[in-house]
C-alpha positions in Angstrom: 22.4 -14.5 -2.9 23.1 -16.3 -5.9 26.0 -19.1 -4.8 26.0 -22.2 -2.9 28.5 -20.3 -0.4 25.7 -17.6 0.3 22.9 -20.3 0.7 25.1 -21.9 3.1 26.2 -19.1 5.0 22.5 -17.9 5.0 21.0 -21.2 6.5 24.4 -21.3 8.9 23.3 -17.8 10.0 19.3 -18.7 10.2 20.2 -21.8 12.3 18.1 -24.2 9.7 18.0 -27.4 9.3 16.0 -28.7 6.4 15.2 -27.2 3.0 11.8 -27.8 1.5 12.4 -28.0 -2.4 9.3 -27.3 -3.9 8.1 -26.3 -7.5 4.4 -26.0 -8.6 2.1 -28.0 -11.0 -0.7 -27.0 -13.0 -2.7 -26.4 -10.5 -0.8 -25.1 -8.5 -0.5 -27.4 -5.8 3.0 -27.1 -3.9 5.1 -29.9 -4.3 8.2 -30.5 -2.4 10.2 -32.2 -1.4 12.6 -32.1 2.1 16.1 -31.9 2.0 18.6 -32.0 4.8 21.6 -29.2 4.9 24.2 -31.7 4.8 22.9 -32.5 1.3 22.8 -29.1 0.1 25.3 -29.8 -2.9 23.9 -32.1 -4.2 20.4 -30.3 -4.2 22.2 -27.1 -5.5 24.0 -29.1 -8.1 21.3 -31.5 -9.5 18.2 -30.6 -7.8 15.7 -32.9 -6.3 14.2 -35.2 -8.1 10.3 -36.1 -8.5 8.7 -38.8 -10.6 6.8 -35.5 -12.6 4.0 -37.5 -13.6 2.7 -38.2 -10.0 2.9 -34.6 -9.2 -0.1 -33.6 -10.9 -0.5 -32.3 -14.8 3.1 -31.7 -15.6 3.1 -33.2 -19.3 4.4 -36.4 -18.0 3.4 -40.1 -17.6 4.7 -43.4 -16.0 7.3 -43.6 -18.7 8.9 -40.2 -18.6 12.1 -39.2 -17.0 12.3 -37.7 -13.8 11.7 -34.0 -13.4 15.1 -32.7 -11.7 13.7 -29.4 -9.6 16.7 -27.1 -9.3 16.3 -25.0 -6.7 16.6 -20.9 -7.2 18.6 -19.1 -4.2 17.2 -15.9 -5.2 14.1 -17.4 -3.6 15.2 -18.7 0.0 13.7 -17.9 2.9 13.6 -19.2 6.1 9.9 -20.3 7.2 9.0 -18.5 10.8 6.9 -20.7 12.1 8.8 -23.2 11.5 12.2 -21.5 11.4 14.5 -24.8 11.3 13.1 -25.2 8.3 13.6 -23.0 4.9 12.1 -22.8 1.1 13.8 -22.8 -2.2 11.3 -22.8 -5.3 12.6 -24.7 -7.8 12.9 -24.9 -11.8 11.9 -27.9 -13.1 13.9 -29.8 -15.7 14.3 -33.0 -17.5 17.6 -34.2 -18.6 19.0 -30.9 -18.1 16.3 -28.6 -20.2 14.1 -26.2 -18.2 10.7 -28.2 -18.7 8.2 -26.1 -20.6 5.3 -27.9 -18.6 6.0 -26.2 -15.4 4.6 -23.3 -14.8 6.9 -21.2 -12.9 9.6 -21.6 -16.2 6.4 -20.8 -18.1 6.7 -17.2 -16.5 10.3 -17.2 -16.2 10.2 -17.6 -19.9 7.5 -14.3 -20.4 9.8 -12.3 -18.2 12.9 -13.1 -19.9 11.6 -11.8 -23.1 10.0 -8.9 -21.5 13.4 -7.7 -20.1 14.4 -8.1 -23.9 12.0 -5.0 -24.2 13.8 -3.5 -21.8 10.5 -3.7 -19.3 9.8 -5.4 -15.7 6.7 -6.1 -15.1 5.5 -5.5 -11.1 2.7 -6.5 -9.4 0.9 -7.4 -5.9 -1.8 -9.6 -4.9 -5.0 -9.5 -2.6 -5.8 -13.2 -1.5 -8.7 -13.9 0.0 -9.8 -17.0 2.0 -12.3 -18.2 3.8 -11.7 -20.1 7.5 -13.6 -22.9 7.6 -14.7 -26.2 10.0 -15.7 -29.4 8.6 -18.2 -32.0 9.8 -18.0 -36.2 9.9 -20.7 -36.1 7.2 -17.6 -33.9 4.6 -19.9 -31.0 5.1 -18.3 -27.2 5.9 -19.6 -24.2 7.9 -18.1 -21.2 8.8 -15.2 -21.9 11.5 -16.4 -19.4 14.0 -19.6 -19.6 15.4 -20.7 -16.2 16.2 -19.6 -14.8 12.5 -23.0 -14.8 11.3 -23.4 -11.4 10.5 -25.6 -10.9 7.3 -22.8 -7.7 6.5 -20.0 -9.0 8.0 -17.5 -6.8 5.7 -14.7 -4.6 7.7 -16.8 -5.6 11.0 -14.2 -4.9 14.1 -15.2 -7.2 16.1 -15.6 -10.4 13.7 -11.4 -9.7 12.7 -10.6 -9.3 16.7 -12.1 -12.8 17.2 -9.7 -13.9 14.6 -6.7 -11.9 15.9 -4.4 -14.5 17.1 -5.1 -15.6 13.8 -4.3 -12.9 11.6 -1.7 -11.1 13.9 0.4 -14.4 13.5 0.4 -14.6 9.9 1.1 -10.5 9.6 4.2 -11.0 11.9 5.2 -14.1 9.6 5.0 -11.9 6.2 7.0 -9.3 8.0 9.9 -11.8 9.2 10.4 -12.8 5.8 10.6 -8.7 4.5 7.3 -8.8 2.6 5.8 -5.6 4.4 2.3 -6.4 5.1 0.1 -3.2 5.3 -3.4 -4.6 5.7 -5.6 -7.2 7.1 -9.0 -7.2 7.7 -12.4 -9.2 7.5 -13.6 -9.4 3.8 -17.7 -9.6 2.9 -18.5 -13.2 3.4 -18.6 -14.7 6.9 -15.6 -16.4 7.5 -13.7 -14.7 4.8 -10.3 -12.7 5.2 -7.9 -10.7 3.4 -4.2 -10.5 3.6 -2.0 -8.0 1.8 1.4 -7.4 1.3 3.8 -5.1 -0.6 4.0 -5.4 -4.6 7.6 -7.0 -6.0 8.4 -7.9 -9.3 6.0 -10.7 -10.5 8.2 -13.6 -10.5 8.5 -12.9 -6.8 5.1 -11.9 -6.2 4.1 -15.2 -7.4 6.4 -17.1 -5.3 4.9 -15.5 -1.8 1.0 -16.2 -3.2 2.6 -19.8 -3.5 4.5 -19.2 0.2 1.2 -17.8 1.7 -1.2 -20.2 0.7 0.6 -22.7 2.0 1.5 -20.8 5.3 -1.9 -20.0 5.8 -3.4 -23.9 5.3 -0.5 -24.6 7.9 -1.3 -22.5 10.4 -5.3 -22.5 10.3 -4.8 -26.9 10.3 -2.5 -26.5 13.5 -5.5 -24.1 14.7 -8.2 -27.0 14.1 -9.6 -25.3 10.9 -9.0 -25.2 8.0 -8.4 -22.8 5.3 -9.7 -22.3 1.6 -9.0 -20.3 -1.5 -11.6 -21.8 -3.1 -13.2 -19.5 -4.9 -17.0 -20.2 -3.9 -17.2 -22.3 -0.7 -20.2 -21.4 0.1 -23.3 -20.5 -2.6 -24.4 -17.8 -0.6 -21.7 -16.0 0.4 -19.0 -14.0 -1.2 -16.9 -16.0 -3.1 -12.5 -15.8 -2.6 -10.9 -13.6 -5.1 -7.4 -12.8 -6.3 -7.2 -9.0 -7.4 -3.9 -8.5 -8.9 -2.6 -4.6 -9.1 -0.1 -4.2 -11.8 2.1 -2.2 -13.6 5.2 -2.1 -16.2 8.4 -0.2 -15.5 11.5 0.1 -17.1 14.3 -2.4 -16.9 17.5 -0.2 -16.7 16.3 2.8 -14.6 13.2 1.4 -12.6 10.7 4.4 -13.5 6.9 3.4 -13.8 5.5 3.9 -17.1 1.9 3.3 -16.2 1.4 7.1 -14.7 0.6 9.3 -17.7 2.0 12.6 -16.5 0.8 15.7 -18.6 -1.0 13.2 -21.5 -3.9 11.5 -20.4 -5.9 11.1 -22.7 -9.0 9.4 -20.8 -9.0 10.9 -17.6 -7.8 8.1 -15.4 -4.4 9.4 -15.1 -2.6 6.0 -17.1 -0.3 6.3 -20.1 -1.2 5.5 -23.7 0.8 2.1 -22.9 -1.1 1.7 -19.9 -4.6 2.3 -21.9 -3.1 -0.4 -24.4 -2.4 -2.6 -22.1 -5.7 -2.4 -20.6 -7.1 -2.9 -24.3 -5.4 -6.0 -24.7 -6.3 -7.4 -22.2 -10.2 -6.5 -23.0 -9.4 -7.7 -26.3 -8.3 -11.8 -25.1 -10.4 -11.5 -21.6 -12.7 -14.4 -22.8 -9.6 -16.5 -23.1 -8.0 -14.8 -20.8 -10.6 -15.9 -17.7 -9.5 -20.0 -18.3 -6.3 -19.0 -16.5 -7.3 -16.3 -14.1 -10.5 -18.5 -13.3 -9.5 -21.9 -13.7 -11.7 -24.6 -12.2 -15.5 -25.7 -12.3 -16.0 -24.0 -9.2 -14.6 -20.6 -10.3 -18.0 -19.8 -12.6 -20.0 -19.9 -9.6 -18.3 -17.3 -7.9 -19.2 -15.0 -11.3 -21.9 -13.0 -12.2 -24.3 -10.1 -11.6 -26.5 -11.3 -9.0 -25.3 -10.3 -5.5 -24.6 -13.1 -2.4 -27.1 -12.7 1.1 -24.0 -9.6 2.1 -25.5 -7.8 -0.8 -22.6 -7.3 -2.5 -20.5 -9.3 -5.9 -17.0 -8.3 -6.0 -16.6 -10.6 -9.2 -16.7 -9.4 -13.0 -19.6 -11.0 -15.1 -17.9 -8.5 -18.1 -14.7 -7.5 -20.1 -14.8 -3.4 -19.3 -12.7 -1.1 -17.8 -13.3 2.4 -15.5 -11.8 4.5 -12.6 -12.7 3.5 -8.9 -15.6 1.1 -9.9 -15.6 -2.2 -9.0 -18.5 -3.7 -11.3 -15.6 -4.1 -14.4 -13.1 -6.5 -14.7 -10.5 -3.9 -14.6 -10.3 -1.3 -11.8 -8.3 1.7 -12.0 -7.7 3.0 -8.1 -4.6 5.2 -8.8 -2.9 6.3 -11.9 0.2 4.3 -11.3 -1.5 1.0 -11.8 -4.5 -0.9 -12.8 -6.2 -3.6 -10.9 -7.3 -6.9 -12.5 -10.7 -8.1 -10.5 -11.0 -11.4 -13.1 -8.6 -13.5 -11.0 -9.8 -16.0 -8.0 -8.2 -18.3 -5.2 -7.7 -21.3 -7.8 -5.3 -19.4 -9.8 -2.1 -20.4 -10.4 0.0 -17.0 -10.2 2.9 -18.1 -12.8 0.1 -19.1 -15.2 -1.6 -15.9 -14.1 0.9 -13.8 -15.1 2.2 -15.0 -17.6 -1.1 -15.2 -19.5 -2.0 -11.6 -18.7 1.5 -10.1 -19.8 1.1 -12.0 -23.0 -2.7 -10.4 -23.3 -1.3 -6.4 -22.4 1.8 -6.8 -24.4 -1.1 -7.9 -27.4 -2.6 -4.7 -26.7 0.6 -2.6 -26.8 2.1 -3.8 -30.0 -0.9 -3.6 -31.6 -1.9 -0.2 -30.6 -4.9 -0.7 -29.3 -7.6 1.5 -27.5 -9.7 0.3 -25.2 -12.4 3.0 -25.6 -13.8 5.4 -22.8 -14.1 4.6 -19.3 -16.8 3.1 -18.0 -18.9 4.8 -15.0 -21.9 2.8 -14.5 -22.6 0.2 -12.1 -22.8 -2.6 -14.9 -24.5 -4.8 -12.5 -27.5 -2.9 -13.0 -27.6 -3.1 -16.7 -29.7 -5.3 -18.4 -27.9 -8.0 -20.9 -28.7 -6.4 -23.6 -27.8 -2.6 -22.8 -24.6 -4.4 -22.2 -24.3 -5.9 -25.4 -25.4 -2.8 -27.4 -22.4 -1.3 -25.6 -20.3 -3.3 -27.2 -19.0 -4.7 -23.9 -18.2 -8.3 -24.1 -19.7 -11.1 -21.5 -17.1 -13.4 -20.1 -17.8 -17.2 -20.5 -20.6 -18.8 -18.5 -18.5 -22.1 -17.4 -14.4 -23.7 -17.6 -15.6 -25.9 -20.3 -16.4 -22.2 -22.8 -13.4 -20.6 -21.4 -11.0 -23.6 -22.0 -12.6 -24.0 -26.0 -12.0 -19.8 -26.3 -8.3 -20.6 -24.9 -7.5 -23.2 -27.8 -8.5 -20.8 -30.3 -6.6 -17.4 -28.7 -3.3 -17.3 -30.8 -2.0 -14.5 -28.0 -2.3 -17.1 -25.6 -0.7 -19.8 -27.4 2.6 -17.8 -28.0 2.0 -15.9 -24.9 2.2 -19.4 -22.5 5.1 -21.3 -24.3 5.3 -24.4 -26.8 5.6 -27.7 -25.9 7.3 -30.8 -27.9 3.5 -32.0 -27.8 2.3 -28.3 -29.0 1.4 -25.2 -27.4 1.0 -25.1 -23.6 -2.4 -23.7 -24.0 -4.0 -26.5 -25.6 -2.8 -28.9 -23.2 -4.0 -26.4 -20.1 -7.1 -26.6 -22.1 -7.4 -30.2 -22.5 -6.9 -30.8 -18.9 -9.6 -28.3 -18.2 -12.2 -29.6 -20.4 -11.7 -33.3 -18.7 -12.0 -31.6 -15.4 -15.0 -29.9 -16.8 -16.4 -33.6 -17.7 -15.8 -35.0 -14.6 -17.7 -32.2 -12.5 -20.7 -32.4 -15.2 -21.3 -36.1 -14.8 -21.7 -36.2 -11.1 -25.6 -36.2 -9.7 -25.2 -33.4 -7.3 -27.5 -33.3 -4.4 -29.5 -30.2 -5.8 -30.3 -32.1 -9.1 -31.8 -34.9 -6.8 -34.1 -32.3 -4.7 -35.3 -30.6 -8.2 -35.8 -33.1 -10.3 -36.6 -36.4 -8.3 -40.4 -36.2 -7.8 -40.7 -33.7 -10.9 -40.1 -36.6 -13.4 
C-alpha cells in the first residue's frame, strides 16, 4: 500500500470517512490531528501541519516552523470501533527534512542503518494496564469493586468480570490483523495484560502507540479509565512493558538468535544473541532512562515485593534462562525478553535505544558471562555486588545524568543541530525530575510534621 491510489481505494473499500494523522512526541503522547477524505492529497502530499512546539518536547519553541507530519501508508488502518474513522502515523518534518526530534524518525533512522547490516530487527510487546475509577477529591481506586483479591494474578473469575471488556479489545486487535493470542488478569488488582503477535519493530511500535490509545478510548466510553502508569498504586504491582526480541536477516528472513548446534551457555541463543544480550548489560544503567522514563517509573523498581507477593520489575543488569528476577529473561531460544521496560515508555525511543545498546555488544564482541540461576531478589546488596552484577539507578534524575555520559546512546539515538538527542532527552528528564522533587507530597507532611 504504498500510493495515494491504494490509500484511496483502501478507505473507498473500508467505507471511512476521516483520517487521524498522528505522530508521537517525547513522551509519547499521541498527537493528531483529523483529516477529512476529500483532503487526502493534500495530506498525502504535504502532511498535516502542527505548531511542533505545543505538541510536547519536540525541540521546538514559539518561534520555530511548523512541523509538517507526513503520513506513512504502510501504517493505515481503519479503527473498529470507530470504523468511519482511520489512522496514518506520520513522519514529522520541518521545511521538508525528516525532523531528528521525533521519535518515530529516531527509530526509522536505527532501522535504516540496521538493514545496511543486512539485519531486521523483530519484536513484540506485553502492555500492561491497570483499570481504574477516580474520585471528586482526584483520588483513584481500583475500577471494580469486588477485585480485592490479595492474589489476584490469573484469577478466572476477576478477568470474566472484565470480559466485555477485554473480549472487545481482542476482537479489535484481530480486525486490524494483529493476532492476539492472550489476555488475562495480571498480579495487581485491577491490572490486565494484552498480547499480540511480534512484527518488525517499527510496526510493533506503531500498534503499542494504536493500543494505548484504543484501550484509554474504550475504558473512558466504559466510565473508567485506563493507565499505563507504571506504579498507580504503591502497593500493588506496578504496569510493565516486557519486550521479546530478536534479529533476523534482511534478505532471507531466518532468525539468528537460535544457536543451533553451538551454544555455548546453555540457553539455546547464538554467540550474536549472547552479544547482544552483553551489550545491552554493558549500557543498562543508561539504558533504563529510556525503557523507564518518568519519576514514577523508580517506584515500580526494586527488590521488595507489593501486598500480591510478587515484583515482576528488575532492581539489576543480569541475564538467565526462565527467571524472572533479571532484567533479561530468556523463555525460548529464539528470543530474549527485556523485563527493564514500563507503561511510560515510548516504544520508538525504546527501540531504538536498545538496538543501539545490542548492536554495542555485537561489534564489540562481548560476553555477557554465565547465566544466572538464582532468585536475585533474595540476595543481599552486597553478594550482588561481589558478583559483579551491576544495580540499575535508584531514580530518573541518576538515570538521565548516566544517559548524558553513554557515548552508545548518543550515536545510538541520533544528533540534533542543537547536539545529540540524548542530552536533550536527558535535559528534559532532569527538569521533570526537579519538578516532582519540589512538591510537598502528602506522605512528607504525615512523617515529618509533628517530628520537627
Amino acid at each position: 500500500m504504498g500510493s495515494v491510489e491504494d490509500i484511496r481505494s483502501r478507505i473507498e473499500a473500508d467505507g471511512v470517512e476521516f483520517i487521524y494523522a498522528m505522530f508521537v512526541e517525547m513522551h509519547g503522547k499521541p498527537c493528531a490531528k483529523l483529516v477529512p477524505v476529500e483532503a487526502l492529497d493534500g495530506l498525502m502530499a504535504d502532511g498535516a501541519g502542527f505548531a511542533g512546539f505545543a505538541a510536547g518536547p519536540m525541540g521546538q519553541d514559539p518561534s520555530a516552523p511548523d512541523i509538517l507530519a507526513i503520513p506513512d501508508p504502510a501504517s493505515y488502518t481503519q479503527l473498529p470501533w470507530q470504523p468511519n474513522v482511520a489512522v496514518m502515523q506520520c513522519d514529522p518534518t520541518v521545511e521538508g527534512e525528516l525532523w531528528p526530534y521525533a521519535p518515530r524518525v529516531i527509530l526509522r533512522n536505527a532501522l535504516d542503518s540496521l538493514a545496511e547490516r543486512n539485519l531486521v530487527l523483530k519484536a513484540g510487546f506485553e502492555a500492561e494496564y491497570s483499570m481504574v475509577a477516580r474520585g471528586d477529591d482526584g483520588t483513584i481506586r481500583v475500577a471494580d469493586p469486588l477485585d480485592t483479591d490479595p492474589r489476584p494474578c490469573y484469577d478466572a473469575r476477576l478477568l470474566t468480570r472484565m470480559l466485555p471488556h477485554l473480549t472487545e479489545v481482542s476482537k479489535h486487535m484481530n480486525a486490524m490483523g494483529w493476532e492476539n493470542y492472550a489476555n488475562d488478569h495480571e498480579d495487581a488488582n485491577g491490572q490486565f495484560e494484552q498480547n499480540w503477535k511480534y512484527s518488525d519493530a517499527l510496526t510493533t511500535a506503531d500498534r503499542l502507540i494504536l493500543f494505548r490509545f484504543m484501550v484509554h478510548t474504550l475504558a473512558q466510553r466504559d466510565g473508567r479509565f485506563a493507565t499505563f502508569m507504571p506504579k498507580p498504586f504503591a502497593d500493588r504491582t506496578g504496569n510493565g512493558l516486557h519486550a521479546h526480541m530478536s534479529l533476523w536477516t534482511g534478505d532471507t528472513d531466518e532468525p539468528l538468535f537460535p544457536a543451533g548446534d553451538t551454544d555455548s551457555k546453555g540457553l539455546g541463543l547464538s554467540e550474536l544473541a549472547y552479544q547482544f544480550t552483553a551489550g545491552l548489560l554493558a549500557n543498562a544503567e543508561s539504558l533504563v532512562a529510556v525503557a523507564c522514563p518518568i519519576v514514577n517509573s523508580y517506584k515500580r523498581m526494586g527488590v521488595g515485593a507489593p501486598t500480591s507477593g510478587a515484583t515482576w520489575a528488575p532492581a539489576y543488569a543480569a541475564y538467565g534462562g526462565n527467571n524472572r528476577t533479571h532484567m533479561i529473561r530468556v523463555p525460548e531460544p529464539d528470543r530474549i525478553e527485556i523485563r527493564l521496560p514500563d507503561g511510560a515508555a515510548n516504544p520508538y525511543l525504546l527501540f531504538a535505544a536498545i538496538l543501539a545498546c545490542g548492536l554495542d555488544g555485537i561489534d564489540n564482541g562481548m560476553d555477557p558471562g554465565d547465566p544466572n540461576t538464582d532468585n536475585l531478589f533474595t540476595l543481599s546488596s552486597d553478594e550482588v555486588a561481589a558478583r559483579g552484577i551491576k544495580t540499575l539507578p535508584p531514580t530518573l534524575l541518576h538515570a538521565a545524568d548516566n544517559l548524558t555520559g553513554n557515548d552508545v546512546l548518543r550515536a545510538g539515538l541520533g544528533m540534533t543541530a542543537d547536539g545529540p538527542y540524548s542530552d536533550y532527552f536527558a535535559a528534559v528528564k532532569r527538569q521533570e525530575f526537579l519538578e516532582h522533587h519540589h512538591q510537598v507530597t502528602r506522605s512528607e507532611v504525615d512523617q515529618y510534621l509533628t517530628l520537627f
